[in-house]
N, C-alpha and C positions, 0 to 999 in steps of 0.2 A: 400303774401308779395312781394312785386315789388320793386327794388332799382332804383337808380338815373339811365338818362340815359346820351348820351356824351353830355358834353359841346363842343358848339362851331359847325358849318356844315363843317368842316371837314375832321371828320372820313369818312362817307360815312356812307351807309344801305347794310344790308343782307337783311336776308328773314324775313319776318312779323314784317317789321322796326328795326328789331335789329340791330347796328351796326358793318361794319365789321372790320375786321382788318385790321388795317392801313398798318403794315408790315407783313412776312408771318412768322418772327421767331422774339420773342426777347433774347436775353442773359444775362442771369444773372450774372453780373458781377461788380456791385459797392457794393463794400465789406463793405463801411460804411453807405447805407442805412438806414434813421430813421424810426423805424417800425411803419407802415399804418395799420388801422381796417378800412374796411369800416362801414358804418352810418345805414347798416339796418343788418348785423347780430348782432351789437351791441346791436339793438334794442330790436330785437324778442330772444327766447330762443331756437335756431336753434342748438344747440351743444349740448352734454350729458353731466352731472358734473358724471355721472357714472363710478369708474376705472374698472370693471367690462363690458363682453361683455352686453352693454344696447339694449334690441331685443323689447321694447315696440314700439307704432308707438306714436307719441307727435303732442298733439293738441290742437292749440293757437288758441284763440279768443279775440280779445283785440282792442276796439276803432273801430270793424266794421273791422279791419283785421282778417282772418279767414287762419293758418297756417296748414298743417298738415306736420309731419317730418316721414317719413318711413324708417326703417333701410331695409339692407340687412341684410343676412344671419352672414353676420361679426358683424353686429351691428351697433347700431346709431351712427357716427361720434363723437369724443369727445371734450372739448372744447380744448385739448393737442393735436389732431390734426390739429384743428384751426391753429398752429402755421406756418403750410405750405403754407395758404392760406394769412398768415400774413405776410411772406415770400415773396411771389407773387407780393400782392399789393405793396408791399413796393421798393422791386427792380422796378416795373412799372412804380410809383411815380417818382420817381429818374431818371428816365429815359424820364419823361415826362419833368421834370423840366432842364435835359438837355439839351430838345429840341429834343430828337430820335423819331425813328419811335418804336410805341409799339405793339405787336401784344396779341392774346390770347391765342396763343401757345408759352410757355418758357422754355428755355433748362436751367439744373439748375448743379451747383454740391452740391452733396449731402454731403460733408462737410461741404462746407460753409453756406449752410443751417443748420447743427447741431451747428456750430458757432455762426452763426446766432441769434439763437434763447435761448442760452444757455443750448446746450444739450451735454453731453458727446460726444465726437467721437469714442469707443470701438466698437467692433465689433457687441455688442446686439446691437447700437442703429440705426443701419443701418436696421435690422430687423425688431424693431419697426416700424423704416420711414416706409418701405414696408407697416405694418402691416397701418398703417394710411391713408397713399394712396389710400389702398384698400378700405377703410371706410366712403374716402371722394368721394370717386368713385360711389360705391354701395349706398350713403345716396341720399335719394330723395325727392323732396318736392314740394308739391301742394299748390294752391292755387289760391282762386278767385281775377281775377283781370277783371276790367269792361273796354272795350276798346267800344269806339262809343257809347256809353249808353248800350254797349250789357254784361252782364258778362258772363267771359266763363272759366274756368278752367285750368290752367297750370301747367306742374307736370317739374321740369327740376333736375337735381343732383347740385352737391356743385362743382366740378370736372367733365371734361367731360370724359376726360384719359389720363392716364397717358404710358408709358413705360420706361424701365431698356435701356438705350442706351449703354451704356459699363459698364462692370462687370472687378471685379480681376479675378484672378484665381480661388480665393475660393468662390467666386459668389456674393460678396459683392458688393453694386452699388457703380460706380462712376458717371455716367454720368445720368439724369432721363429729360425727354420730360412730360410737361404740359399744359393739355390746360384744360386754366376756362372755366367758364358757362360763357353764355351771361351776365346775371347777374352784376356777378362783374366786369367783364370786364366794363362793363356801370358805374359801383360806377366808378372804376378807370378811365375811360375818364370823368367822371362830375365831379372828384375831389370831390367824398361823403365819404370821408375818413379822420379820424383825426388820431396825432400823438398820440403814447402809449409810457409811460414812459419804458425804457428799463428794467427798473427793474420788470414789469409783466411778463418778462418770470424765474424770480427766485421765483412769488409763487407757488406753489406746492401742494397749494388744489384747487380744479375746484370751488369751489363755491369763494374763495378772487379771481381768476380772474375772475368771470362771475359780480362778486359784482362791482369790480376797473372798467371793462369796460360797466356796467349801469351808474357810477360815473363819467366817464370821458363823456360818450355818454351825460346824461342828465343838469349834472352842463357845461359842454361845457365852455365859458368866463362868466358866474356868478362865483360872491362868494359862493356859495351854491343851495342846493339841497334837500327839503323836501319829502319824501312819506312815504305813511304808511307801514306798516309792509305784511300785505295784498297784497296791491300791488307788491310789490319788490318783494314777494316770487313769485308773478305770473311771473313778468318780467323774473326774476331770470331761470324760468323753473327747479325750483327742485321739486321732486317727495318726499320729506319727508314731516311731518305734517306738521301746520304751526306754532304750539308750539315746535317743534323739529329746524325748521327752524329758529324759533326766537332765543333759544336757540345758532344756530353757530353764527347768528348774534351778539349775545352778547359777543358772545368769541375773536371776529373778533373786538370789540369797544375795547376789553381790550387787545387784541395783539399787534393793531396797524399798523398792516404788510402793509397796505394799500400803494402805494405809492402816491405821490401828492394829496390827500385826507385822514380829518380827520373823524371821526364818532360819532356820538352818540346820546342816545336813547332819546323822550322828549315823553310829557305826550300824550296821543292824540295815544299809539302803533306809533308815529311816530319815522323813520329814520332820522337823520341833515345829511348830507355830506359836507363837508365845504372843499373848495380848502386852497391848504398848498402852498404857493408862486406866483410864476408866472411859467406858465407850457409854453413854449417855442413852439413857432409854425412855419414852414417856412413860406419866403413871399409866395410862390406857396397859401399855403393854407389860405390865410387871405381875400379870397372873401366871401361877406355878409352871415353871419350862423345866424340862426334862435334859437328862444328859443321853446323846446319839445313843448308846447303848440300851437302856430304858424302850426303846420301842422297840427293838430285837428281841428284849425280855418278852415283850408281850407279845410279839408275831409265835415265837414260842407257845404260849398259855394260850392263846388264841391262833393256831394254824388255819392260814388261809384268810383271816379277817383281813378285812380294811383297817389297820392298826393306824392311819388319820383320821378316819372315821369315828372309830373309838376314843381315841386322844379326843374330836372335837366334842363327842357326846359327853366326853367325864367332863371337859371342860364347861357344859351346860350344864350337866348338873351339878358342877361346884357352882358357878355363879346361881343356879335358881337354889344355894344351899344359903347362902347368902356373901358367898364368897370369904370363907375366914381363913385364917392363916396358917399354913402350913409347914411342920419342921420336916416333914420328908414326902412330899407332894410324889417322888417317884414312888416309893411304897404305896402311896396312900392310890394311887392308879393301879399300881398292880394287880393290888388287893381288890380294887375295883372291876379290871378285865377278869380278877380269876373267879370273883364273886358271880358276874355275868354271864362266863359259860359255863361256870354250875348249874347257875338256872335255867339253863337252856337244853 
């Protein structure tokens, strides 16, 4: 799995084209942030729905992406620690759209992070944080991506590291130092991040948010959203049957707890998902988005590419077009991937 890389030239390049950092520190500090997921862990099942230390290694194959997720000794990341990296992207955003300089290293408080995301502030939960860092630190992930026509194998973490910059007395963090992967760093300068309703951080079982963020990923600006029961447990990445799986699904149509998305079952084992109003987007993020299918077209015309990679480069070169408006921005990509490996 490869996500988007920067929009726009720039950022600049590091080493083996990655992008560097614009600034050397940024600071966490707009407190009403609207919380950002980037577009490819939505995608894939990179997080454990396990409350439990999860010590299996998880292995995605899906559409010709081939994921492998290796925990450390702590365990596989969870999707509850997700929330730090939701965190990140999100103060980034915010920061882009005010026009700063953003870097991949951010200094954070670790209260307003629990605020943030709707976590208690006691004293356990500062422990937790620790315990999550460590998770997002230690989790590592491979995967085949084809550069030049060559495919060659990439293993990078979720988190590069992290540090405790000031403690109390009684050794609880105040202050903590972060710095992403390359990675997301990339989602966040190509802006491959959509908005989450805030109210995902009040559900409380790992599978309604792992469910609400394939629903918000895949329905995107349609009114709905069809898959089978089959699929979704794949996306989903859970480890229970698929008759056990189908089963929370069913429980999850008659709770309702979903936010901005309704649910329900139809014949066919199929899933509906149907959006529930109008889900609110900033202008920052209303540059041309694609329907899930649109990027299978192109792994297609493009076999073996990094089809985020691709998405983020047309997306630079719309914006360095001057960015104008689009009646069918999927054609206008296509046409773009298929113009590309002509050329090549």
């Amino acid at each position: 799995m490869a996500l988007a890389g920067p929009l726009g030239g720039s950022p600049g390049r590091g080493r083996a084209g990655v992008p560097a950092a614009i600034g050397d520190l940024f600071i966490c500090d707009v407190l009403t942030a609207s919380p950002k997921d980037d577009l490819g862990t939505m995608e894939h099942p990179i997080f454990s729905l396990s409350t439990k230390p999860d010590l299996r290694v998880l292995r995605y194959d899906h559409n010709g992406t081939q994921v492998e997720v290796t925990p450390s000794v702590k365990g596989r990341a969870t999707i509850f620690d997700k929330d730090i990296l939701i965190f990140c992207i999100s103060q980034l955003m915010a920061g882009l759209n005010a026009g700063r300089e953003v870097s991949r290293k951010l200094q954070l408080k670790a209260h307003d992070l629990l605020l943030a995301t709707g976590r208690d502030t006691g004293g356990d939960s500062y422990l937790r944080l620790r315990e999550a860092f460590e998770r997002l630190a230690g989790t590592r992930i491979t995967t085949n991506i084809a550069t030049g026509g060559i495919e060659v194998t990439s293993g990078f973490g979720l988190i590069e590291s992290w540090e405790i910059l000031r403690k109390t007395r009684g050794g609880r963090m105040i202050s903590v130092m972060v710095t992403l992967s390359d990675w997301i760093f990339r989602a966040v300068l190509a802006r491959s991040v959509l908005t989450l309703s805030r109210d995902y951080f009040g559900l409380r079982k790992p599978l309604e948010r792992r469910i609400y963020e394939l629903a918000r990923k895949h329905c995107g600006r349609q009114p709905e959203w069809r898959v089978s029961v089959g699929v979704l447990h794949k996306k989903a990445g859970s480890t229970a049957p698929v008759r056990v799986f189908r089963a929370a699904i069913r429980k999850m149509i008659e709770e309702a707890n979903l936010p901005d998305y309704s649910m329900a079952e139809e014949e066919g084992d199929l899933i509906r998902f149907a959006r529930q109003g109008v889900i609110e987007e900033e202008p920052a993020e209303m540059a041309p988005r694609f329907d899930p299918e649109v990027l299978d077209a192109a792994r297609a015309l493009a076999p073996g590419a990094d089809v985020y990679a691709l998405e983020a480069e047309w997306r630079a070169f719309w914006a360095g077009s001057g960015r104008p408006r689009l009646t069918a921005p999927d054609r206008a990509f296509l046409a773009w991937v298929k113009g590309r490996v002509n050329r090549r």
